[in-house]
C-alpha positions in Angstrom: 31.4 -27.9 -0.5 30.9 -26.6 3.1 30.5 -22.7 4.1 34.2 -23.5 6.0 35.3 -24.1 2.4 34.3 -20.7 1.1 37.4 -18.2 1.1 36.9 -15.9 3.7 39.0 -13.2 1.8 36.0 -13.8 -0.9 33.2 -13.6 1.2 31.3 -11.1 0.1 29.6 -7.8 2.8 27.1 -8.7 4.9 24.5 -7.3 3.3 24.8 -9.2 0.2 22.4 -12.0 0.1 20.7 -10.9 3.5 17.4 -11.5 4.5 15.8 -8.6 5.9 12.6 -8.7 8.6 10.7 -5.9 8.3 9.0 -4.4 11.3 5.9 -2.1 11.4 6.2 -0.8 14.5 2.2 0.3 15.3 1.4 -3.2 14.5 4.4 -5.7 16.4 4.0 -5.6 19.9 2.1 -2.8 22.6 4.2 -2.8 25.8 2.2 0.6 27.5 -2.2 -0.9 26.6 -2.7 1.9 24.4 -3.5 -0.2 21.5 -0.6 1.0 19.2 3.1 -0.9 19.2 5.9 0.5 20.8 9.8 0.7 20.2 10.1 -1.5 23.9 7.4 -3.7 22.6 9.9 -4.4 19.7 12.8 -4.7 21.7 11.1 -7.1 23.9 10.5 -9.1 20.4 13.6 -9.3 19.2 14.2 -13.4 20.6 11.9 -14.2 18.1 13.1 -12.2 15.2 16.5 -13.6 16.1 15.2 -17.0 16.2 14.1 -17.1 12.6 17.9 -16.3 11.0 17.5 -13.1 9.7 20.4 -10.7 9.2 18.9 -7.6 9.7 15.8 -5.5 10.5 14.1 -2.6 9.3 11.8 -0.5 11.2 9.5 1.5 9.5 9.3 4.8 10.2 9.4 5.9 14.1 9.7 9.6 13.8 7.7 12.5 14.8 4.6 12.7 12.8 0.9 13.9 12.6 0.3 10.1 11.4 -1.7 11.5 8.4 -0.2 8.2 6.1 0.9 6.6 9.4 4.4 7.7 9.7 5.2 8.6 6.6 4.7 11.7 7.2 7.7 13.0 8.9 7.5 16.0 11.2 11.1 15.5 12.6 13.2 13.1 11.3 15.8 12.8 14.2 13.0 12.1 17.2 11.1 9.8 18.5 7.2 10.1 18.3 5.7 9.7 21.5 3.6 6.6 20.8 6.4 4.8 20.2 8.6 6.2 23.2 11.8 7.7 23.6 15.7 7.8 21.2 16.6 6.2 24.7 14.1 3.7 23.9 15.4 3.3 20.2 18.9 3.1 21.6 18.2 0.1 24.0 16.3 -1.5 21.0 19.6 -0.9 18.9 21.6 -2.4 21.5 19.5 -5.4 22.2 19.6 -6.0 18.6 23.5 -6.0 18.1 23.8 -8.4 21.2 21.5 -10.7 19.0 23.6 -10.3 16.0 20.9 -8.4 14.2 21.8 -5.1 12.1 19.0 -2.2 11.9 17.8 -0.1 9.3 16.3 3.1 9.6 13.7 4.1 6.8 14.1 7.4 5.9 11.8 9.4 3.8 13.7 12.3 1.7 10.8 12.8 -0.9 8.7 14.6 1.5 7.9 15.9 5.0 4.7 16.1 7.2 2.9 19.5 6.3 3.9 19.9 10.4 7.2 19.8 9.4 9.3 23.3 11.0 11.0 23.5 7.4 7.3 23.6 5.8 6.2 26.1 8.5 9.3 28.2 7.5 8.5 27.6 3.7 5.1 28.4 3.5 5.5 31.8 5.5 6.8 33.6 2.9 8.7 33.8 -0.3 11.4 35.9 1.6 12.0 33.1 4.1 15.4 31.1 3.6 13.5 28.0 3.4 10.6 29.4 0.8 12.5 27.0 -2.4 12.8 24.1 0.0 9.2 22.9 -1.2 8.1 22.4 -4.8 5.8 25.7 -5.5 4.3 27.2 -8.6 1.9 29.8 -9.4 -1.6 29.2 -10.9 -2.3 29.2 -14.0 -4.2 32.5 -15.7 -7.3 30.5 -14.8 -6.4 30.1 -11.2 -6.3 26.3 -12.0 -2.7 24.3 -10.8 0.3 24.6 -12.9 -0.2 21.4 -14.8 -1.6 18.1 -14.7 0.0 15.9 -12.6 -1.9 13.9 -10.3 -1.6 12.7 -7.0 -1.4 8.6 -5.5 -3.7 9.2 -3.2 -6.5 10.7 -5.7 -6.7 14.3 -6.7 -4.5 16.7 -8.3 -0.8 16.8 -7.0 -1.1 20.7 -6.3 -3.1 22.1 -3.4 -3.3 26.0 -3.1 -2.2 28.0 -0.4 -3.8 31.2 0.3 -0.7 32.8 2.8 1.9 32.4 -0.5 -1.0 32.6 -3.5 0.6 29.6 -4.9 0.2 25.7 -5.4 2.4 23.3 -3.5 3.4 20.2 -4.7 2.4 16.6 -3.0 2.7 13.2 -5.1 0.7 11.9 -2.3 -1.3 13.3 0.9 -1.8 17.3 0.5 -0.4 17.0 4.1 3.0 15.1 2.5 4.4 18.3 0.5 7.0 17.5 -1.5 10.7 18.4 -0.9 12.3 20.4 -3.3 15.3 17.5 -3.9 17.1 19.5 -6.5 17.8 22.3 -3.9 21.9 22.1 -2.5 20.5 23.1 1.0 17.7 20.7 1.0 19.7 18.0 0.2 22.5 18.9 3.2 19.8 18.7 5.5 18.8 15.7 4.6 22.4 14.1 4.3 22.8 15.8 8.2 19.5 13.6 9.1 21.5 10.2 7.9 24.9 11.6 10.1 22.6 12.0 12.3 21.3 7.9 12.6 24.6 7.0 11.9 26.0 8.2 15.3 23.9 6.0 16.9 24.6 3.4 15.4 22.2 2.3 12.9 23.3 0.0 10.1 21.7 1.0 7.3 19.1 3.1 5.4 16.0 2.0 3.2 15.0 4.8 1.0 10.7 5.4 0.8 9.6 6.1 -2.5 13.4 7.4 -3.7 12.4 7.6 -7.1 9.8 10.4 -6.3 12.8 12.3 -4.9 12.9 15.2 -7.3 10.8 16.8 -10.3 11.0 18.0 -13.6 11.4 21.6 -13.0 9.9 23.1 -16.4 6.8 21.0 -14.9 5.6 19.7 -18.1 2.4 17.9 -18.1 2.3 13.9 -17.8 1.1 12.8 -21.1 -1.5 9.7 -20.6 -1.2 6.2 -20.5 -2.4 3.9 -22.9 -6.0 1.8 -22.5 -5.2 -1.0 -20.0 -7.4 -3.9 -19.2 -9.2 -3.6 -15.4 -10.4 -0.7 -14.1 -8.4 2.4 -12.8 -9.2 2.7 -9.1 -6.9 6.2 -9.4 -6.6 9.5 -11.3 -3.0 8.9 -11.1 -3.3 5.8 -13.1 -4.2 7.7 -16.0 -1.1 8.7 -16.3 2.8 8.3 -17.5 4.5 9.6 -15.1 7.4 11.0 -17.2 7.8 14.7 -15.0 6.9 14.4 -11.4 9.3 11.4 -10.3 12.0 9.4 -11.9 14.4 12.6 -13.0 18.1 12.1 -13.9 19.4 14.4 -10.9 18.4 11.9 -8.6 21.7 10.1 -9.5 24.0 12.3 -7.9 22.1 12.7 -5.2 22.2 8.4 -4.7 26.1 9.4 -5.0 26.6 11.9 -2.2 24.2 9.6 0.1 26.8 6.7 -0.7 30.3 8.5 0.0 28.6 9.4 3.2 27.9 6.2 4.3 31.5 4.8 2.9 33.0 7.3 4.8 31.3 7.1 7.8 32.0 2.8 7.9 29.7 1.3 5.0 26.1 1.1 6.2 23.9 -0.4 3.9 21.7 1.7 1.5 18.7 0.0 -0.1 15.9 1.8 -2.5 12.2 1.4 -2.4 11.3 2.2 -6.3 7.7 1.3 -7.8 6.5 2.4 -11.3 6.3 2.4 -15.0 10.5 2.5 -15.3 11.3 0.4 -11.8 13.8 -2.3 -13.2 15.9 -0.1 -15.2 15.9 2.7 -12.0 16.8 -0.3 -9.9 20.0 -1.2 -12.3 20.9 2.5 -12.6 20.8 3.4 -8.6 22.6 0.4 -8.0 25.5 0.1 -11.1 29.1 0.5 -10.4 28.9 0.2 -6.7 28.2 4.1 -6.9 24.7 4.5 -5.8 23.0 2.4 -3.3 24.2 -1.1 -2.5 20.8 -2.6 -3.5 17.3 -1.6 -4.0 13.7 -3.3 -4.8 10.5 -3.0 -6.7 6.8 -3.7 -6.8 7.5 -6.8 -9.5 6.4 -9.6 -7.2 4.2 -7.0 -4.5 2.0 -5.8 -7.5 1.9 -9.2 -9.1 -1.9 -10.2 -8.9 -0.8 -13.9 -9.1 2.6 -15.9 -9.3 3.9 -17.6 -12.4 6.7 -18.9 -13.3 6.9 -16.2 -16.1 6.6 -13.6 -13.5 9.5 -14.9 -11.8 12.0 -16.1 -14.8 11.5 -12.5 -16.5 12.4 -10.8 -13.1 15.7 -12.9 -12.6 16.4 -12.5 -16.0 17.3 -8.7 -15.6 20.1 -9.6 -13.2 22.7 -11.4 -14.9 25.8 -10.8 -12.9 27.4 -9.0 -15.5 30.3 -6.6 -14.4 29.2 -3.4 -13.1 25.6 -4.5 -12.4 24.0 -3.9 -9.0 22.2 -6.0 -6.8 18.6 -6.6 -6.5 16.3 -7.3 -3.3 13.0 -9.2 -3.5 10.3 -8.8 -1.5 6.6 -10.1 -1.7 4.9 -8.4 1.0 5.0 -5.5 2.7 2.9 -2.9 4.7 1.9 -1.5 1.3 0.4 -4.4 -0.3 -1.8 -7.1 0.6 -0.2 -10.1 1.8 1.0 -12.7 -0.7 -0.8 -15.8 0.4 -4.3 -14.0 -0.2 -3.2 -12.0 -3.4 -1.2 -15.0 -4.8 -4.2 -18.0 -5.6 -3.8 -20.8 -7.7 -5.9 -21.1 -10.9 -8.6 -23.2 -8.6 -8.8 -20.0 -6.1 -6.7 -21.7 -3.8 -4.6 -19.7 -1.5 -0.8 -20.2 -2.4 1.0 -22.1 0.2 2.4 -20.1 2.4 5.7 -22.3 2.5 5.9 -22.4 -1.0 6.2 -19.0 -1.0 8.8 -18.6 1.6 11.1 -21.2 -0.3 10.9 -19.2 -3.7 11.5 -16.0 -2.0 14.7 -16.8 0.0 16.4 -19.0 -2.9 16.5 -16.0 -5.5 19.4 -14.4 -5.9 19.7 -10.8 -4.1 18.3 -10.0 -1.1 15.2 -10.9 0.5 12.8 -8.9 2.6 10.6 -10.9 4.9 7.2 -8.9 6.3 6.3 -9.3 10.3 3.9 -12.2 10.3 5.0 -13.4 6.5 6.6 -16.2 8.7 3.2 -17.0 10.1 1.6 -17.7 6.6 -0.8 -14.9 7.6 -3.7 -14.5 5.0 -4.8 -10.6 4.1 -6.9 -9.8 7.1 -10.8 -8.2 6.3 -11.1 -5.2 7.7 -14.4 -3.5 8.0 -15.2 -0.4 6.6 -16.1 1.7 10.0 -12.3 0.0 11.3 -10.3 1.4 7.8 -7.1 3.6 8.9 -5.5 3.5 6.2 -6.1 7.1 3.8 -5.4 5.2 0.0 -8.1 2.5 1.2 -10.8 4.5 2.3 -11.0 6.5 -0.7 -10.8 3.9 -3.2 -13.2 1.6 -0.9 -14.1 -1.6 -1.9 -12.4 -1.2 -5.1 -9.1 -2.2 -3.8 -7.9 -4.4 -0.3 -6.2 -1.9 0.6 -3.1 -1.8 3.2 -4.6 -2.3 6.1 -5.7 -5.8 6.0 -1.8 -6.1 5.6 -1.0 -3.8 8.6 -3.0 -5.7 11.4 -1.3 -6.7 14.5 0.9 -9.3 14.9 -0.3 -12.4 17.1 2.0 -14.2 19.6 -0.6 -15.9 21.8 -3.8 -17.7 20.9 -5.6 -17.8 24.5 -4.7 -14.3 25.2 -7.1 -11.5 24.5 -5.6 -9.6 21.2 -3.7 -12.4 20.6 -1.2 -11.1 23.0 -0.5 -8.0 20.9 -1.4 -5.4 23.3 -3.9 -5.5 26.8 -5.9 -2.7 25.2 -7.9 -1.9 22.4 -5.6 -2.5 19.2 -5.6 0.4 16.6 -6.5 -2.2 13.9 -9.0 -5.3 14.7 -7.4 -9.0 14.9 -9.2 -11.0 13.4 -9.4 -15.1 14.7 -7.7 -16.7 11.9 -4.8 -14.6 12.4 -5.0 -15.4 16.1 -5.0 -19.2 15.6 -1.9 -18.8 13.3 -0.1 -17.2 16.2 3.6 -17.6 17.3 2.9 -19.3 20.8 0.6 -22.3 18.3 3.0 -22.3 15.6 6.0 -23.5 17.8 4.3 -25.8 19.6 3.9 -27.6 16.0 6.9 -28.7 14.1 5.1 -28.5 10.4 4.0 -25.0 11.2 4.7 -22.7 8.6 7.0 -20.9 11.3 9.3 -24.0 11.2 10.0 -24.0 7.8 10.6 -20.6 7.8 13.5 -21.6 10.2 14.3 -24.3 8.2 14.9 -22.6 4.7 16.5 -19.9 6.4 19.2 -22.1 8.0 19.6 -23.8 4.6 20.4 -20.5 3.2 22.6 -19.7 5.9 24.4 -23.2 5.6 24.7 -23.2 1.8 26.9 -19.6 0.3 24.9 -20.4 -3.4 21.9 -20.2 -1.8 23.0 -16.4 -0.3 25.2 -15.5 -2.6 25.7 -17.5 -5.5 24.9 -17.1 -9.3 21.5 -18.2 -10.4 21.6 -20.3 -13.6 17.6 -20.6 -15.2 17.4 -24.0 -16.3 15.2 -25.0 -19.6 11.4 -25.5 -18.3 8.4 -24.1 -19.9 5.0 -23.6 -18.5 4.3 -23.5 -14.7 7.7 -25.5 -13.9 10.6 -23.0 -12.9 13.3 -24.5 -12.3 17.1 -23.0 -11.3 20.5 -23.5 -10.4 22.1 -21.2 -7.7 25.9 -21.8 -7.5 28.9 -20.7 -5.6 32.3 -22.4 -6.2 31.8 -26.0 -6.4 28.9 -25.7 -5.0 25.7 -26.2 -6.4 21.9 -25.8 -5.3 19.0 -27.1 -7.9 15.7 -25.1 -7.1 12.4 -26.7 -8.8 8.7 -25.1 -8.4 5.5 -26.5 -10.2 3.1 -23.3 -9.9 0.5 -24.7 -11.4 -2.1 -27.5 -10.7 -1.4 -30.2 -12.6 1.5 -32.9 -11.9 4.7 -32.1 -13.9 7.3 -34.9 -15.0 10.6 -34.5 -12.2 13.4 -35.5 -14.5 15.0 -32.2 -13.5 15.6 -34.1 -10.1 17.0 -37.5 -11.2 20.4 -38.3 -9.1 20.0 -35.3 -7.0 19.4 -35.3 -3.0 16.4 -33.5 -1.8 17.4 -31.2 0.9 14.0 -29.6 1.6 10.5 -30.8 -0.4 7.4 -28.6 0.4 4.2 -30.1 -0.8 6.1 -32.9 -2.9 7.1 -36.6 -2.5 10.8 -36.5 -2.8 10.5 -40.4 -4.0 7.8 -39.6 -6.4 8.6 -39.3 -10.1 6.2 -36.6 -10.8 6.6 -33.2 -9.3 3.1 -32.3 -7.7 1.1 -29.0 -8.0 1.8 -26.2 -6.4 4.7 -27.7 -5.2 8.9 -26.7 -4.2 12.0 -29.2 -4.3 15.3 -27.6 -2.8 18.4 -30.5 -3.7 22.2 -31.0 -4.1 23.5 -33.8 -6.6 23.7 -37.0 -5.4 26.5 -38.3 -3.9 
C-alpha cells in the first residue's frame, strides 16, 4: 500500500507521528565570533535540518535570562536575549523555516522564572505588592529552619531565605529559578498571555519544561523518603518521594486552559516534558481525551543506563491505542542527558551503534525527538573540569557526566578551526572526535551515519505505519525485540538483536528487507547488535 493510498480525509494532524529536531541554540551555529550560537546562526542552518526530513523544530529557550541554568532561567519570556539577537531575528528564522516546510516550537518554562524576573522583583518587595502570592513563600519554622523538607535538583534544600520579606522562597531547582506560584488565577493569565503572545508570530507549537513541577502541594507536607536503591545517590533530592512539591492534581486544568487556547487560536501543538517517580501515568493523564496536551515525553529511554529490549517492550506496552488514550513522544537524547551512543554500551563496553539507534527511535510508535548532532552519531564529549558550565555537573563532579558533554557545539566542517562552529572561542571546547564526525565529512561519505539518518527518515515518511500506524509486539524473548507497525493494509516488521550473540531470523522468512543496519539481509541468523526494517514478500 502506497502513502497515495492512504485516505486523506484519515490522515491524521501533522504532528502525529512527527519527528522533531531539537536545537540548542548556544551550541548550533555562531554567526557574530563571540563563541555562543545565535538565532541567525540557526537560520543560516536550517538547509541542513531540512535536508534530514524532519517535521518540525524546537528551539530551546532564547529568552531574556541571567543564564544561571543556561536559559532556563527566564527573565522575560516575550524577548530576545542579546546573545542570541533580535525577535526580528527570531522572525526571519520563523520565516525561513516555513519556506522549508519546517514548523517551530517555542519551549516555554511556566514552572519558574529567573530570580531577575520583573514579577519576582515585584514579589519579593513586599507582602503588600500585587504580585507578593505570585511566588511560592512560607515562613520559617519556630527554629528559623525552612518550612519543610523538600529538597532541591540541584542539591540543597528547596527554600532559600530572604531577608527583605523574612520568609523562605520556594526553587525545585537553582535558588535563582524561584518557583511560580501555578495555582494562582493571575499567575496563570500571565502565563497563558506569554503563549498569545508566540502565537502571533507565528510559532507552531509549545514544549512544556519540567510541566509536572508546575504547581505544589499547598499544605506543604514533607516528602516522605524513598526506599534503599542500589548505586549511589549523587543528590539530596534523590532521597526522596517527591509526593508534595511537583506532580499535583491542579495541574490538569491548567493543561486544559493551555489547550482551548491553542484550539482556538488554530491548533498549535502542545507537547510535555515530564521526568520522575509517576512519569508514565502523568504522560497518559496530560494527554487522555484529546483535552490536555496533544503529546508529551519522559526520561524512560534518556535515564535508561543501557538499552534492552525489556526497556523498550515495557515502554510501548503502556500505549495501546485504546480509545481515549494520548500519544506519546520518544526521545533518547537531549541537552539534559548524556548522549545515547556513550550512555547506551553493549554488554562487551562497546558503544551502541549509532544507526541502530536512530532506526529503533524513529520506528516506535508516537513521536520522535531527534537531538542536534544525534544524526552525526556524536559520542558524549569529555569536558574538563576548569571548562564545566553546566551548575548540576559541577556540583556533583565526577560523580555524574553531566550535561555538558551533551551540550558541546555542533561541527559542520573538519578543516576549519572549531569545526566551523564559530571563528571565536566556543563557550564549550570541541573536542577532535566530534570534529572528525562533522557534517561537511559525513556527506561526503554515503555510509555515514548522516545518511542513514536520511534514509530511515524517508522510509518513515514514505511508509504511514511507520508514522502513524499501530505497533503490534511480536513474541521474542531475550535481547530480540521484534514488532509490527501497521496502517491499513499496510504492514512494517521491525526486528532488533540488542545483544551480542547471533539470534535465529525466522521472524524474517518471506519478508523484503527494506533497510538492514549491521545485518546480512541473506543471512539466516540475525547478528548482534543488529536492526532489520522489512515488508512481506511479494
Amino acid at each position: 500500500m502506497t502513502t497515495a493510498a492512504v485516505s486523506r480525509a484519515e490522515a491524521p494532524p501533522w504532528w502525529r507521528g512527527a519527528v522533531i529536531y531539537q536545537i540548542y541554540p548556544r551550541s548550533f551555529a555562531d554567526t557574530r565570533g563571540d563563541g555562543v550560537g545565535d538565532l541567525p546562526g540557526i537560520t543560516a542552518r536550517l538547509d541542513h535540518v531540512a535536508s534530514l526530513g524532519v517535521d518540525a523544530i524546537w528551539i530551546s529557550p532564547f529568552f531574556t535570562s541571567p543564564m544561571r541554568d543556561y536559559g532556563y532561567d527566564v527573565a522575560d519570556y516575550r524577548d530576545v536575549d542579546p546573545m542570541f539577537g533580535t525577535l526580528a531575528d527570531f522572525d526571519a528564522l520563523l520565516a525561513r523555516a516555513h519556506e522549508l516546510g519546517l514548523r517551530v516550537l517555542v519551549d516555554l518554562v511556566f514552572s519558574h522564572t529567573s530570580h531577575q524576573h520583573p514579577w519576582f522583583a515585584a514579589s519579593q518587595s513586599s507582602a503588600a505588592d500585587p504580585k507578593a502570592d505570585w511566588y511560592v513563600w512560607a515562613d520559617p519554622r519556630a527554629d528559623g529552619s525552612p518550612p519543610n523538607n523538600w529538597q532541591s535538583v540541584f542539591g540543597g534544600p528547596a527554600w532559600t531565605w530572604n531577608a527583605g520579606r523574612r520568609q523562605y522562597y520556594m526553587h525545585n531547582f537553582l535558588p535563582e529559578q524561584p518557583q511560580l506560584n501555578g495555582h494562582h488565577p493571575a499567575v496563570q493569565k500571565a502565563l497563558l498571555d506569554v503563549m498569545t503572545f508566540w502565537l502571533d508570530r507565528g510559532v507552531d507549537g509549545f514544549r512544556l519544561d519540567a510541566i509536572n513541577y508546575a504547581m505544589h502541594d499547598r499544605a506543604l507536607s514533607d516528602n516522605p523518603p524513598r526506599a534503599p536503591t542500589q548505586g549511589a545517590r549523587t543528590r539530596p533530592f534523590d532521597f526522596q518521594r517527591h509526593l508534595h512539591n511537583q506532580s499535583q492534581p491542579e495541574i490538569l486544568p491548567f493543561l486544559g486552559r493551555l489547550r482551548a487556547l491553542t484550539e482556538a487560536r488554530g491548533k498549535a501543538f502542545l507537547v510535555g516534558e515530564i521526568g520522575g517517580e509517576w512519569a508514565r501515568t502523568e504522560m497518559k493523564s496530560y494527554t487522555a481525551d484529546d483535552q490536555r496536551l496533544h503529546s508529551a515525553y519522559s526520561f524512560a529511554f534518556l535515564s535508561a543506563p543501557r538499552l534492552s529490549a525489556d526497556l523498550v517492550r515495557s515502554a510501548l506496552a503502556q500505549w495501546s491505542g485504546a480509545p481515549g488514550e494520548g500519544w506519546p513522544s520518544w526521545a533518547f537524547s537531549n541537552h539534559d542527558a548524556p548522549r545515547v551512543v556513550s550512555r547506551w554500551q553493549s554488554a562487551t563496553g562497546a558503544p551502541l551503534p549509532a544507526g541502530l539507534a536512530m532506526a529503533l527511535l524513529l520506528t516506535l510508535r508516537g513521536n520522535a525527538f531527534v537531538y542536534q548532532g544525534e544524526e552525526l552519531g556524536l559520542p558524549q564529549a569529555t569536558i574538563p573540569f576548569d571548562r564545566l558550565r553546566d551548575p548540576e555537573a559541577i556540583k556533583n563532579w565526577p560523580l555524574t557526566l553531566g550535561r555538558d558533554g551533551a551540550r558541546t557545539p555542533m561541527p559542520w566542517s573538519y578543516g576549519a578551526p572549531h569545526a566551523g562552529f564559530t571563528t571565536g572561542e566556543p563557550w564549550l571546547p570541541i573536542s577532535a572526535e566530534h570534529a572528525a564526525l562533522a557534517v561537511e565529512v559525513q556527506e561526503r561519505d554515503p555510509a555515514s551515519t548522516l545518511h542513514l539518518t536520511r534514509r530511515l527518515l524517508a522510509l518513515r515518511r514514505a511508509h504511514p505505519a511507520l508514522r502513524y500506524g499501530a505497533l503490534e509486539l511480536l513474541e521474542s524473548g531475550g535481547p530480540l525485540l521484534a514488532f509490527d507497525r501497521m496502517a491499513g493494509m499496510q504492514r512494517v516488521r521491525c526486528v532488533f538483536n540488542l545483544g551480542d550473540e547471533a539470534i535465529d531470523g525466522g521472524l524474517l522468512t518471506d519478508w523484503q528487507t527494506l533497510v538492514a543496519i549491521g545485518a546480512d539481509p541473506t543471512a539466516t541468523m540475525i547478528m548482534p547488535n543488529s536492526a532489520v526494517l522489512a515488508v512481506p514478500g511479494e
